[in-house]
DRENLOLO-986872 format. One line per 10 residues: number of its first residue (from 1); for each residue x, y, z of N, C-alpha, C. Coordinates in steps of 0.02 Angstrom, whole numbers, plus 50000, padded with zeros to 5 digits. Each point is the difference from the previous one (the first is absolute). Example, Ala and Ser with C-alpha at 12.3 -4.5 7.8 and 13.67 -1.06 7.14 Angstrom:
% DRENLOLO-986872
1) 50660,49716,50390,49955,50059,50000,50045,50060,50000 ~ 49982,50053,49964,50042,50059,50003,49961,50055,50037 .
END
This chain:
% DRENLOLO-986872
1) 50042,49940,50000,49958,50060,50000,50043,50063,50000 ~ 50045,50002,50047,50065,50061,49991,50024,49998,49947 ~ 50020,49957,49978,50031,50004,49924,49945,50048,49938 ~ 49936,49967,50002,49944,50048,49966,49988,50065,50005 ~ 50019,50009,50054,49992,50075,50048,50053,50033,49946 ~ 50051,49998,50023,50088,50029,49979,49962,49992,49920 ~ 50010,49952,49952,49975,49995,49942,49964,50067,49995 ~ 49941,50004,50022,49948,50051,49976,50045,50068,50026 ~ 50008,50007,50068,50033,50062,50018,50071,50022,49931 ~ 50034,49946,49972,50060,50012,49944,49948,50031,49928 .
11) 49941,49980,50000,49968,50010,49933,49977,50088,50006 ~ 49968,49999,50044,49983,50083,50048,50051,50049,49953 ~ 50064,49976,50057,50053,50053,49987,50006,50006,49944 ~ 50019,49940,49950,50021,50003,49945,49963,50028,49965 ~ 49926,49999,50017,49948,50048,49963,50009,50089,50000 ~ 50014,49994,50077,50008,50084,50011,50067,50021,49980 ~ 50042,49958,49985,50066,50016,49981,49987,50028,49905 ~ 49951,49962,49978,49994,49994,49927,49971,50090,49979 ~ 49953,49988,50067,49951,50069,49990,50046,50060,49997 ~ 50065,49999,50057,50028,50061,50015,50048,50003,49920 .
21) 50007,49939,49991,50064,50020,49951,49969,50031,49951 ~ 49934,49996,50011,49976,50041,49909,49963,50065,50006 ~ 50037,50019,50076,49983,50066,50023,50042,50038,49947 ~ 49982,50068,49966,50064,50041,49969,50005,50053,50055 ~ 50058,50005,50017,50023,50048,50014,50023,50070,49976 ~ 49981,50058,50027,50009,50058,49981,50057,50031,49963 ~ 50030,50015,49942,50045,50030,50005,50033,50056,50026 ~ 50053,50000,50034,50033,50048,50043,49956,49983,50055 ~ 49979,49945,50035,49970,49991,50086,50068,50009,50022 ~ 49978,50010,50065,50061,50013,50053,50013,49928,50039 .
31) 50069,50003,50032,50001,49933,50022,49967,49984,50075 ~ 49990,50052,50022,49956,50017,50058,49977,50080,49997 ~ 49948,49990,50065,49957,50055,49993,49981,50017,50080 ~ 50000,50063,50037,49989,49998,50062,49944,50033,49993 ~ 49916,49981,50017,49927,50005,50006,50000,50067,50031 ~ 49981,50046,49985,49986,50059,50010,49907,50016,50027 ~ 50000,50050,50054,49940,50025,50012,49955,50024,49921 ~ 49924,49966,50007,49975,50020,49933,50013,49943,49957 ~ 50037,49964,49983,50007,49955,49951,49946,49954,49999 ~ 49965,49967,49949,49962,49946,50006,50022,49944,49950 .
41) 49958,49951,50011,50053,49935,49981,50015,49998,49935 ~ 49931,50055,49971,50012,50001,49913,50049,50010,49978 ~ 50028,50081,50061,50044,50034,49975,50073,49948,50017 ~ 50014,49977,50049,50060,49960,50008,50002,49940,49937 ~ 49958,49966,49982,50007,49950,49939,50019,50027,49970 ~ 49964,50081,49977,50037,50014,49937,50078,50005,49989 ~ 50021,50008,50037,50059,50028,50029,50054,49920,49971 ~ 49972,49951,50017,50038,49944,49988,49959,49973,49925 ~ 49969,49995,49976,49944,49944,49980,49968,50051,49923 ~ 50002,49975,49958,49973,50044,49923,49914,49982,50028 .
51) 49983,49942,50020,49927,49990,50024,49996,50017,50076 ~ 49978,50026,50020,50013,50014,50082,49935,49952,49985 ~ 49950,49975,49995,49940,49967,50019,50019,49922,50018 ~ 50074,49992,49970,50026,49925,50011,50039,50005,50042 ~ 50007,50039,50063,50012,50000,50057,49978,49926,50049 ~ 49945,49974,49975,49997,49950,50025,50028,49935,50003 ~ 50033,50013,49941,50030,49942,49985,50063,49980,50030 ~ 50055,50072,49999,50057,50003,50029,49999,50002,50077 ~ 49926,50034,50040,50011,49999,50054,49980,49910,50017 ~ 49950,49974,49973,49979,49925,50011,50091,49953,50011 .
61) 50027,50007,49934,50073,49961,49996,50061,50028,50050 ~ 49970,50040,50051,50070,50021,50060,49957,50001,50049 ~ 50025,49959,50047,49959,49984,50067,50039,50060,50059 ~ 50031,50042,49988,50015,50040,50033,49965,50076,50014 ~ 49949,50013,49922,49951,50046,50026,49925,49959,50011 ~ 49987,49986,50055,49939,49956,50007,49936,50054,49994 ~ 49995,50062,50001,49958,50035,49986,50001,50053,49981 ~ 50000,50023,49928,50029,50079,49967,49952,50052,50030 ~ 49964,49988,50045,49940,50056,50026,50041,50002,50074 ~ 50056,49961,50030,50020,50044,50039,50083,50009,49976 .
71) 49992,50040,49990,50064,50037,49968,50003,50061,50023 ~ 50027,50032,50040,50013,50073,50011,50030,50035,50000 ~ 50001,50060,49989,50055,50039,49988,50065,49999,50035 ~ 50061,49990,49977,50059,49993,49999,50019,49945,50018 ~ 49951,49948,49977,50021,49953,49962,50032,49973,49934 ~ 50075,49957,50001,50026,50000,49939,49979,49944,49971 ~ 49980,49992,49930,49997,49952,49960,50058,49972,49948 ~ 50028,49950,50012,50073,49996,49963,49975,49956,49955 ~ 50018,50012,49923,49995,49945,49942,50058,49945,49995 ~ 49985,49950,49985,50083,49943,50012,49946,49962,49939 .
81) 50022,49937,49986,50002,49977,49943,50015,49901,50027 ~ 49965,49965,49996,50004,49947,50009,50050,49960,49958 ~ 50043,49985,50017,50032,49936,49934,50058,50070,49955 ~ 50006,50056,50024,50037,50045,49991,49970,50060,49938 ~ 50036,50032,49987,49976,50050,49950,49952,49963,49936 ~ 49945,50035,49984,49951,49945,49953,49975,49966,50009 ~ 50006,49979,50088,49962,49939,50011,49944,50009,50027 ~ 49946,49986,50045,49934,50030,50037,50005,50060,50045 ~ 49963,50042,49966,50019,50082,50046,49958,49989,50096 ~ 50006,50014,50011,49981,49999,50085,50016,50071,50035 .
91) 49950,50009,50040,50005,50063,50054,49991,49977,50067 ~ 50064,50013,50022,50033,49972,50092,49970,50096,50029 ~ 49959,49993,50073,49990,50043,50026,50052,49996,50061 ~ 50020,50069,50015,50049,50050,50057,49952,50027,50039 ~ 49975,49967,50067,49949,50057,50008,50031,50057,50052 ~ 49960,50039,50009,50028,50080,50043,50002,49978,50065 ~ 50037,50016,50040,50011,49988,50072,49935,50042,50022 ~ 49961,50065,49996,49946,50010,50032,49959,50013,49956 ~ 49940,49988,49996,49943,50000,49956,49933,50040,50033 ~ 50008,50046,49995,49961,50059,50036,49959,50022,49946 .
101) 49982,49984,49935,49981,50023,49924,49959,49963,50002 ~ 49928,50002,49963,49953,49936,49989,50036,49961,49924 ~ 49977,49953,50001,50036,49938,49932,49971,50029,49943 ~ 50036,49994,49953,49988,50030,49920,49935,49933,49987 ~ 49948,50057,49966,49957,49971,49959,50012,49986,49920 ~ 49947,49959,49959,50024,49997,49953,49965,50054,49960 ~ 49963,50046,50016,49964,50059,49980,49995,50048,50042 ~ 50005,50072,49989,49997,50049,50060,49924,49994,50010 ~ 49992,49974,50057,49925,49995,50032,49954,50062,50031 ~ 50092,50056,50021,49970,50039,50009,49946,50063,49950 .
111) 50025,50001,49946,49986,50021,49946,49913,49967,49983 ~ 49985,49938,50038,49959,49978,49924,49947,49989,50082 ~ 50013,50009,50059,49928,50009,50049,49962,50017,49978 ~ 49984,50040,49965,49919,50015,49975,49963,49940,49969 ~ 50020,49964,49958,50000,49980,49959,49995,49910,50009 ~ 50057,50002,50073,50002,49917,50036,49941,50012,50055 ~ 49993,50063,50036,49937,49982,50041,49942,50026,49979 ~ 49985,50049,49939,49938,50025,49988,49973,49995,49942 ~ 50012,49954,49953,49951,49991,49957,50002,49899,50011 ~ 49925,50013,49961,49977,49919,49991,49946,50006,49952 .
121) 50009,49924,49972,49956,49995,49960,49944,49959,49998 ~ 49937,50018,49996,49954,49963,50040,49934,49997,49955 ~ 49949,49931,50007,49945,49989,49968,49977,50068,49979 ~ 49963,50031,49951,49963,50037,49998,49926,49999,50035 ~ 49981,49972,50003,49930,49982,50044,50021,50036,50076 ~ 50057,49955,50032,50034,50006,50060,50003,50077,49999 ~ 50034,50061,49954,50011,50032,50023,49927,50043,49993 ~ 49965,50005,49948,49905,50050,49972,49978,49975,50049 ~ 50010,49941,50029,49948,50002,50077,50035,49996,50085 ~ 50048,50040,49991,50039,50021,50051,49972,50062,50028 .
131) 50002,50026,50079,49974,50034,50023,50047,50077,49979 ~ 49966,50061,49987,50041,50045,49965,49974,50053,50045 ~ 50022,50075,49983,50004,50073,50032,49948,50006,49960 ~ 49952,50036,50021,49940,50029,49971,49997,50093,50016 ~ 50030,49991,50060,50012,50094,50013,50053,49995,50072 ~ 50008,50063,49972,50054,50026,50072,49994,50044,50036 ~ 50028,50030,50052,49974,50028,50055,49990,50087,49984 ~ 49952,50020,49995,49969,50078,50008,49975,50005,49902 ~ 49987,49960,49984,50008,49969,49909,50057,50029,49957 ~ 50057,50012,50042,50043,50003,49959,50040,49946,49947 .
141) 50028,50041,49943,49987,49953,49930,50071,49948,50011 ~ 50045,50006,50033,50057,49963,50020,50007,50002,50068 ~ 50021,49941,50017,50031,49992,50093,50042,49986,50011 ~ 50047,50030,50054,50082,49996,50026,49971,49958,50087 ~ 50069,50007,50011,50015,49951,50050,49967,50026,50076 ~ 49960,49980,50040,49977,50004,50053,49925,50030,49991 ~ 49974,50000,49916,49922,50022,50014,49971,49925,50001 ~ 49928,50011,49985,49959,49960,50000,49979,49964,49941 ~ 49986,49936,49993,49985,49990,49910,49936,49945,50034 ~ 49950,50000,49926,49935,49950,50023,49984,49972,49941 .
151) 50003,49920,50022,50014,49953,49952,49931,49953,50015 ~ 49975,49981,49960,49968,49970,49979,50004,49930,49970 ~ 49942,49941,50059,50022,49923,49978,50046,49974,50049 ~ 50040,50035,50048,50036,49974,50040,49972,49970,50055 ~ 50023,49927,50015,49997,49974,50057,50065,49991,50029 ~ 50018,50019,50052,50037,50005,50073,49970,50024,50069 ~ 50057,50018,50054,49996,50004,50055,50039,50065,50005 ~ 49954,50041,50064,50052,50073,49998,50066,49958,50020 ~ 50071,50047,49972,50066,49992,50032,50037,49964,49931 ~ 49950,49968,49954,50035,49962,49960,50028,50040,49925 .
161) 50067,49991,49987,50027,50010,49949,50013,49989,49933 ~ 49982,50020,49948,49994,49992,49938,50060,50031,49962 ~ 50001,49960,49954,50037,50044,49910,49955,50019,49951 ~ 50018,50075,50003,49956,50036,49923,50035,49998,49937 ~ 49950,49976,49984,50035,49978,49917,49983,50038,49940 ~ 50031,50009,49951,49962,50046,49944,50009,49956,49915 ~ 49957,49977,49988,49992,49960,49949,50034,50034,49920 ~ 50064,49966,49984,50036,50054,49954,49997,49966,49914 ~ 50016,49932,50003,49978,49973,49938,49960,49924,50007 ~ 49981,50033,49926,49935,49918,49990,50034,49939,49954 .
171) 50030,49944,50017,50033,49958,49963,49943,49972,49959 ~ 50012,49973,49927,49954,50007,49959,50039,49937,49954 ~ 49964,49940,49983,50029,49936,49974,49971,49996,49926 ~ 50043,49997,49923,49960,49996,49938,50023,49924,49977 ~ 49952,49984,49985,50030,49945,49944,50039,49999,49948 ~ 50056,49986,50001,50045,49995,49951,49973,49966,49928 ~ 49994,50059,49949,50017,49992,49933,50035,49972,49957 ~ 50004,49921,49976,50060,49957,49981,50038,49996,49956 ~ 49940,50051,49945,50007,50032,49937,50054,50088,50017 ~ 50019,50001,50032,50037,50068,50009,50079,49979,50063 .
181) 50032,50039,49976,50062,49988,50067,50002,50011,50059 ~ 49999,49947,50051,49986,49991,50079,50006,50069,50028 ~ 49951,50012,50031,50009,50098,50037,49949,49960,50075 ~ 50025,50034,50050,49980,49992,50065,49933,49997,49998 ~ 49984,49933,50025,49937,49987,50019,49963,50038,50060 ~ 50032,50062,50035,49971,50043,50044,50032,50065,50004 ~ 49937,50049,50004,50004,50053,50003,50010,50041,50079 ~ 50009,50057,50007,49985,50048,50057,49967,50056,49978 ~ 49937,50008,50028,49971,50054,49995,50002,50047,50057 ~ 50006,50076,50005,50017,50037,50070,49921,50012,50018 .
191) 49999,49979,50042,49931,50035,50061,49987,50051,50010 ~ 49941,50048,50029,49976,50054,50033,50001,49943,50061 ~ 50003,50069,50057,49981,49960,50063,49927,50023,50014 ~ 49951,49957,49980,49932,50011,50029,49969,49924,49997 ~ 49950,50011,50027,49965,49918,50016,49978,49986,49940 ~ 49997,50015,49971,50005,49937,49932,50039,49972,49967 ~ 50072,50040,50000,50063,49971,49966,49988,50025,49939 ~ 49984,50054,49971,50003,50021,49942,50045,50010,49974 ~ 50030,49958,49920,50079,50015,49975,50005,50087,49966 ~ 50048,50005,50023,49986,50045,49919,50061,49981,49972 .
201) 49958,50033,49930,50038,49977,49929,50088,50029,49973 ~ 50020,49949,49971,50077,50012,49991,49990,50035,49952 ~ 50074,50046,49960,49997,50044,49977,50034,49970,49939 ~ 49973,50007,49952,50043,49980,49930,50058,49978,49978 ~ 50047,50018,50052,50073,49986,50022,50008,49927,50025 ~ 49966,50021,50071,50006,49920,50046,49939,49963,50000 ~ 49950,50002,49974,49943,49944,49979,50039,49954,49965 ~ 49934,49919,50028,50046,49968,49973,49926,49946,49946 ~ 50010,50042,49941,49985,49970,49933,49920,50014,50014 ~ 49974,50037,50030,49940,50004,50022,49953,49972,50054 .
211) 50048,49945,50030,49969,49967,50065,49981,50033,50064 ~ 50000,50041,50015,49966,50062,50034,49919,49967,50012 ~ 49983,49975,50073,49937,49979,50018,49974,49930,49951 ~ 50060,49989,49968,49965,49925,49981,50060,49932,50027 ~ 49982,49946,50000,50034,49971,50018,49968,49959,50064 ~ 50035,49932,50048,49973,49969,50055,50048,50039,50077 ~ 49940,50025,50011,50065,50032,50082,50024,49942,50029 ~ 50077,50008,50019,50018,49951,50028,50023,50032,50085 ~ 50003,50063,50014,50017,50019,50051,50003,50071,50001 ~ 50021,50043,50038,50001,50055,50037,50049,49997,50019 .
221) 50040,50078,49998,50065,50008,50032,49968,50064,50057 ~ 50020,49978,50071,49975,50058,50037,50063,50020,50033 ~ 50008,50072,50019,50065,50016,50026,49985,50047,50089 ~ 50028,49950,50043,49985,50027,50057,50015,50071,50012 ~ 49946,50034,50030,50048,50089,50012,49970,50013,50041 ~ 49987,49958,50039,50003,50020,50090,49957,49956,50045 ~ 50009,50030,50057,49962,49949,50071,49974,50044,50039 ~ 49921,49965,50021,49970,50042,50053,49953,49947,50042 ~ 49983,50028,50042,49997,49947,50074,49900,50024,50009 ~ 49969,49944,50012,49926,50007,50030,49969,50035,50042 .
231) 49989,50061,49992,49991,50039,50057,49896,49989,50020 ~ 49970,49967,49958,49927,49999,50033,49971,49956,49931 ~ 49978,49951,50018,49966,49944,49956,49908,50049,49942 ~ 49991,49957,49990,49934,50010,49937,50005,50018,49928 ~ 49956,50020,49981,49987,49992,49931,50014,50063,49969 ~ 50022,50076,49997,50071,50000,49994,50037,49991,50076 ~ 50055,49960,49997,50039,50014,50055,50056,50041,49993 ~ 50015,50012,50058,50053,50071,49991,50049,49976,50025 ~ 50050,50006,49964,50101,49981,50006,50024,50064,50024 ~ 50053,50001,50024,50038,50060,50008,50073,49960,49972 .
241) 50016,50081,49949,50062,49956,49951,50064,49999,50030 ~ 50055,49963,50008,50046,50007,50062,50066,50009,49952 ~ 49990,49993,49925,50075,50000,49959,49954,49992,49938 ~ 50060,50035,49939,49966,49989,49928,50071,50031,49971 ~ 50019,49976,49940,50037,50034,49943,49942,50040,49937 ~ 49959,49996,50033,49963,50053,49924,49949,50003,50052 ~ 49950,50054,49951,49944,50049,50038,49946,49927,50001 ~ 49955,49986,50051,49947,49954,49995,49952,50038,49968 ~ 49952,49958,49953,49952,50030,49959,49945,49948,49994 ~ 49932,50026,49968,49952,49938,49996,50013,49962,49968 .
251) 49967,49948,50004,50015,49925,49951,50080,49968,50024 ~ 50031,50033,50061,50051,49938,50001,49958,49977,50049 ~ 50062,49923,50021,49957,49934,49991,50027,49982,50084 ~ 49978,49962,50042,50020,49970,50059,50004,49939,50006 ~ 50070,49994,50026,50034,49920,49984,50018,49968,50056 ~ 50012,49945,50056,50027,49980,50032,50083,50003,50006 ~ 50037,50009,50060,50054,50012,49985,50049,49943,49980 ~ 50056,50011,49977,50034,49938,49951,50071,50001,50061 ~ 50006,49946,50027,50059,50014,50059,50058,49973,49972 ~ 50002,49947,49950,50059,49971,49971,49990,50010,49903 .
261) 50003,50041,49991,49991,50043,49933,50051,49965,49954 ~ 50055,50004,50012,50042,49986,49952,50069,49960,50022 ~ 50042,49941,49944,50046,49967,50029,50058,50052,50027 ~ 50036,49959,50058,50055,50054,50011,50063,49995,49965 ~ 50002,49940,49952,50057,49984,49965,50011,49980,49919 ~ 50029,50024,49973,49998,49984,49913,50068,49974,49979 ~ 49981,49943,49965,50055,49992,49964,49999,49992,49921 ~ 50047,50036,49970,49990,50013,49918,50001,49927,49985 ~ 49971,49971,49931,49998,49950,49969,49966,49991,49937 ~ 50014,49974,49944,49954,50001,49936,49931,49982,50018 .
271) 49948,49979,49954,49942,49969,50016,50022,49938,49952 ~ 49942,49931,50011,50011,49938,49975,50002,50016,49926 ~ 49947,50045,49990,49992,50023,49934,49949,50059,50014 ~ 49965,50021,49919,49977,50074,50006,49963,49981,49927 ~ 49939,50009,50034,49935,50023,49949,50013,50036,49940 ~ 49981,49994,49938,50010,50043,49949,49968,50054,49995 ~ 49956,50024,50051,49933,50038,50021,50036,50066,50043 ~ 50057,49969,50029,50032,50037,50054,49990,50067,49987 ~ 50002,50042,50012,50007,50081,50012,50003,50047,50042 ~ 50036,50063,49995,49964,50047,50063,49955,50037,49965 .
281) 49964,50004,50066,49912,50018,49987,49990,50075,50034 ~ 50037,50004,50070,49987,50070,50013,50063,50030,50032 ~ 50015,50053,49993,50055,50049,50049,49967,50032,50051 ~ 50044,49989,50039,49995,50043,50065,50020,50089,49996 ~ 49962,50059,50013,50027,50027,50008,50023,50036,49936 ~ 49985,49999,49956,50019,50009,49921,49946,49998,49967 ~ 50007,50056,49927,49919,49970,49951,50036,49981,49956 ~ 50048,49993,49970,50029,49974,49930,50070,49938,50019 ~ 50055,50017,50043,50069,49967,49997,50006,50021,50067 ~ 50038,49930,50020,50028,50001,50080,50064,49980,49975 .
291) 50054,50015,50055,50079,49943,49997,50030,49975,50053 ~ 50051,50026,50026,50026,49906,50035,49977,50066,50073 ~ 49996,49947,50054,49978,50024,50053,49931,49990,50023 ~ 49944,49996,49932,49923,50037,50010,49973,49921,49981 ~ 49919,50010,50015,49968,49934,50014,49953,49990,49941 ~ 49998,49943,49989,49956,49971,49936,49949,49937,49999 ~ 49940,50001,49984,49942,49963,50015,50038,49942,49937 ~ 49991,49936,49984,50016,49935,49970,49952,49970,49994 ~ 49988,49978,49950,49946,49956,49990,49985,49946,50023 ~ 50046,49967,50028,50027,49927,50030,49980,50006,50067 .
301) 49978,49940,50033,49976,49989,50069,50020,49927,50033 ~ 49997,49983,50071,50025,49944,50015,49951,49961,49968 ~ 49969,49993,49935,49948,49952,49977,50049,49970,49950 ~ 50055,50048,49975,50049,49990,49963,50057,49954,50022 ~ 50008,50014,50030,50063,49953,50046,50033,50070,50024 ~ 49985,50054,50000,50039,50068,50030,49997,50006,50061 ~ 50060,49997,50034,50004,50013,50081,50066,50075,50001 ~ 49981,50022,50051,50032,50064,50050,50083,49961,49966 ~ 50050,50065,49963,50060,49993,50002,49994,49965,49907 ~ 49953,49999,49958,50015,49973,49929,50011,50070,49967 .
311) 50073,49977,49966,50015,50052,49953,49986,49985,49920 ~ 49964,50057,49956,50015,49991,49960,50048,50062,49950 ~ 50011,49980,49942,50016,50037,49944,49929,50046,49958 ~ 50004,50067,49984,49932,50049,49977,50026,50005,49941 ~ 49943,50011,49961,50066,50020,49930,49928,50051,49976 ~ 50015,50046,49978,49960,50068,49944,49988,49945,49943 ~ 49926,50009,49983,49993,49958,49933,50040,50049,49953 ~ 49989,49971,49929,50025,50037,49951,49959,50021,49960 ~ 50001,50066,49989,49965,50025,49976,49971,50003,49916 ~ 49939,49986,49983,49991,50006,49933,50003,50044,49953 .
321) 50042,50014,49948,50002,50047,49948,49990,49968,49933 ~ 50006,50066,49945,49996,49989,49920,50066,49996,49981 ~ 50022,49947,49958,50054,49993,49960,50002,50042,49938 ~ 49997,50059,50019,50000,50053,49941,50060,49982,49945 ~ 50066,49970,50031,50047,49981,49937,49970,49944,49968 ~ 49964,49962,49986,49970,49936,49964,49936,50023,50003 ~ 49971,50074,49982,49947,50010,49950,50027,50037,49965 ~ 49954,50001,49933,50006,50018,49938,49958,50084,49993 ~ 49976,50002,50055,50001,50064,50008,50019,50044,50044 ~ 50002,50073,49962,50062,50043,50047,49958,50055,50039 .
331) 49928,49968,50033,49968,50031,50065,50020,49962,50046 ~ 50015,50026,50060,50025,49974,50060,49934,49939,50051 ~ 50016,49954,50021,49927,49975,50046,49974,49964,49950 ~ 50023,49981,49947,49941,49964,49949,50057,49931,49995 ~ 50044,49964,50022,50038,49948,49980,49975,49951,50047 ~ 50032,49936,49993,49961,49946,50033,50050,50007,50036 ~ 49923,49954,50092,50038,50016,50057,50051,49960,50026 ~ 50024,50014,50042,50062,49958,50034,49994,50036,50063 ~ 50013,49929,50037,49997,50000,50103,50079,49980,50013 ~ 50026,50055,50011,50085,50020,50027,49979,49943,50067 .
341) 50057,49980,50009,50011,49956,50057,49984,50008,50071 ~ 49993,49973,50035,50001,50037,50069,50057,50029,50023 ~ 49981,50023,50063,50080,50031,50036,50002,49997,50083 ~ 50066,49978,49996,50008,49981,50081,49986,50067,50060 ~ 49949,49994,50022,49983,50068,50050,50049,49977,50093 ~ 49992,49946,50005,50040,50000,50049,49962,49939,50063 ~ 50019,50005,50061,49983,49919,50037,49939,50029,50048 ~ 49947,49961,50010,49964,50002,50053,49972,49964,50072 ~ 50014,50011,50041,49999,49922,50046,49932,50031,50058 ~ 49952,49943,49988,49951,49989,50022,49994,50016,50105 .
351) 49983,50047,50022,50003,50011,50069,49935,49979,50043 ~ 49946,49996,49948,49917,49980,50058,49977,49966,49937 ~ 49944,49936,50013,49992,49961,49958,49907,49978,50011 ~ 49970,50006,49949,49924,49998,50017,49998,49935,49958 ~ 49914,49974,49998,49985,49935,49940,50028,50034,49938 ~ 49965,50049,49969,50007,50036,49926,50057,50064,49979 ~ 50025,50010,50045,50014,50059,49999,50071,49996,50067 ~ 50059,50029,49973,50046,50027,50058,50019,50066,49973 ~ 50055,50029,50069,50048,50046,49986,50079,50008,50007 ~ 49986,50038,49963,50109,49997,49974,50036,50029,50021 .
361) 50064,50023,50005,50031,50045,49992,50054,49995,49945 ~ 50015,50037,49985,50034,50021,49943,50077,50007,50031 ~ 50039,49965,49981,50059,49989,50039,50062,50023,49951 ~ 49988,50013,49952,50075,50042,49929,49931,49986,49958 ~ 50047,50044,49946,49997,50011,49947,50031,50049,49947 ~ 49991,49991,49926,50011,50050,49959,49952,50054,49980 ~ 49954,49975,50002,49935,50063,49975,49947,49997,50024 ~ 49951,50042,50008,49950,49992,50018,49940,49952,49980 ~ 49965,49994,50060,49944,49939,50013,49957,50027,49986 ~ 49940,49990,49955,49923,49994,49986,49965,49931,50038 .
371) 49923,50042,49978,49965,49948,49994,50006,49956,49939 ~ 49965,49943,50010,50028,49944,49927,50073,49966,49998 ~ 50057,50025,50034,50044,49965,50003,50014,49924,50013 ~ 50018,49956,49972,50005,49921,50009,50056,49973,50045 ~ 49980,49979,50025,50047,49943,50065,49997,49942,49955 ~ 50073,49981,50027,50010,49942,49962,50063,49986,50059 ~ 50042,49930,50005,50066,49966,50033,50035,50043,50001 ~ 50030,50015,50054,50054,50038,50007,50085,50006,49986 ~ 50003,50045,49937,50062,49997,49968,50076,50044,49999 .
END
């Protein structure tokens, strides 16, 4: 039976040994690196690694960093080489005699809080029959922190605490056309915040092909912007608001509070594979182009096989024009068309993960991100 053991444990290694060797390494990496305040794990791969997302592989084949999420600053990472120069790259950790710094993440978390604890994406039903603000205190048209707000549909107990939510887009599912080239089987439409969820319409620019109110809802994106506590039960009951990042207004929505919102740990990695459907669907924060830093809605959901920490590759489709040199006439716009190639926009790695739908961040790139951009394996 020991003998079987050792057997399988020799096949392991030799597996993870296979994986690291077909790690590429960066040109000009350093042969070590001492972890600096601020760094995240993206940024240290890059540093060694042309794929920082195959970090996993090299950290899996060296049993000396048993966990790249605690790594802290002024900590050294030394590169050495198994079997000598050319042979399996490996990273031996130095750690710091005092560690007074919290451990490098593999994404600045601090940056993307909004985003890890306040949005979710949720049934539509769930959220049109959620208890909402109907008016606020003296009928003024917005409410700040310590008035009164009266919501309607709520059942609780005075003392009890809620999340106000404000319903921002309507996820929207089409049937793919088999006769035309694969384009995202889901849309985002932006919300009004009032109790009906009324979209309004995209603008000629960012519409997408006319699907605007048609389509199967598959969900709701609601974005928390604040908390207020039960100050007297009934039919309206009255909250008093105790925190908010935006003004409270009618039609947002009242949610139970979410105490474990989001994972505390990511690790970059490809996906098994990637839908031909893939796309980004909405920007954060932007009406036309986002870039590296800023957050992006994906078409892909853990229904996909997508979990917290999948990176992919975005690429700008290519755009269609007239081959004005191969017509025979000399007006411009009249030659037959041609679709220029795509183009590499840069990497995105998945940070919160719903059934239909996650979000990204945008981790490099060369150019700017739209909507319509395609995910595909990361290259």
């Amino acid at each position: 039976m020991s003998k079987k053991i050792l057997m399988l444990l020799a096949g392991i290694l030799a597996t993870a040994m296979v994986y690291a060797a077909g790690v590429p390494l960066r040109s000009g990496h350093p042969d070590s690196y001492t972890v600096r305040r601020g760094d995240t794990l993206w940024d240290i791969s890059a540093k060694f690694l042309a794929k920082p997302w195959l970090w996993p592989e090299i950290w899996q084949a060296n049993p000396q960093v048993h966990n790249p999420h605690l790594i802290y600053p002024g900590d050294v990472l030394n590169l050495s080489f198994i079997g000598g120069n050319g042979g399996v790259p490996s990273l031996t950790l130095q750690p710091a005699v005092h560690r007074e710094d919290d451990a490098v993440t593999a994404i600045p978390l601090s940056d993307l809080r909004m985003f890890l604890k306040d949005l979710r994406v949720m049934e539509s039903s769930a959220v049109s029959s959620a208890p909402y603000v109907v008016g606020l205190e003296e009928a003024r048209l917005r409410g700040a922190v310590g008035q009164n707000l009266y919501v309607r549909g709520l059942h609780g107990e005075a003392g009890q605490r809620w999340a106000i939510v404000r319903p921002t887009h309507l996820f929207r599912a089409f049937p793919r056309d088999v006769s035309k080239p694969p384009e995202s089987p889901i849309a985002a439409d932006r919300l009004d915040s009032n109790a009906a969820m009324v979209g309004t319409p995209w603008d000629e620019d960012t519409r997408h092909d006319g699907h605007w109110q048609r389509g199967k809802d598959i969900g709701v994106e609601v974005s928390v912007i604040g908390t207020a506590e039960t100050l007297r039960t009934g039919d309206p009951a009255t909250l008093l608001l105790l925190d908010s990042t935006r003004e409270i207004r009618s039609g947002d929505r009242i949610m139970p509070l979410d105490a474990t919102p989001y994972d505390p740990y990511y690790l970059p990695h490809p996906p098994k594979s990637v839908p031909a459907t893939a796309r980004v669907i909405g920007l954060n924060d932007a009406l036309h182009a986002v870039g590296s830093r800023q957050v992006v809605v994906l078409s892909v959901g853990s229904r996909d096989g997508i979990d917290n920490g999948t990176t992919f590759t975005m690429d700008e489709p290519g755009e269609t024009i007239h081959d004005d040199v191969a017509s025979s006439s000399w007006d411009r716009g009249v030659g037959p068309k041609v679709t220029l190639p795509d183009e590499y926009a840069g990497h995105v790695m998945v940070f919160r993960t719903f059934e239909r739908v996650s979000y990204g961040l945008v981790m490099d790139g060369l150019r700017p991100v739209h909507i319509g951009a395609k995910l595909r394996m990361p290259e």
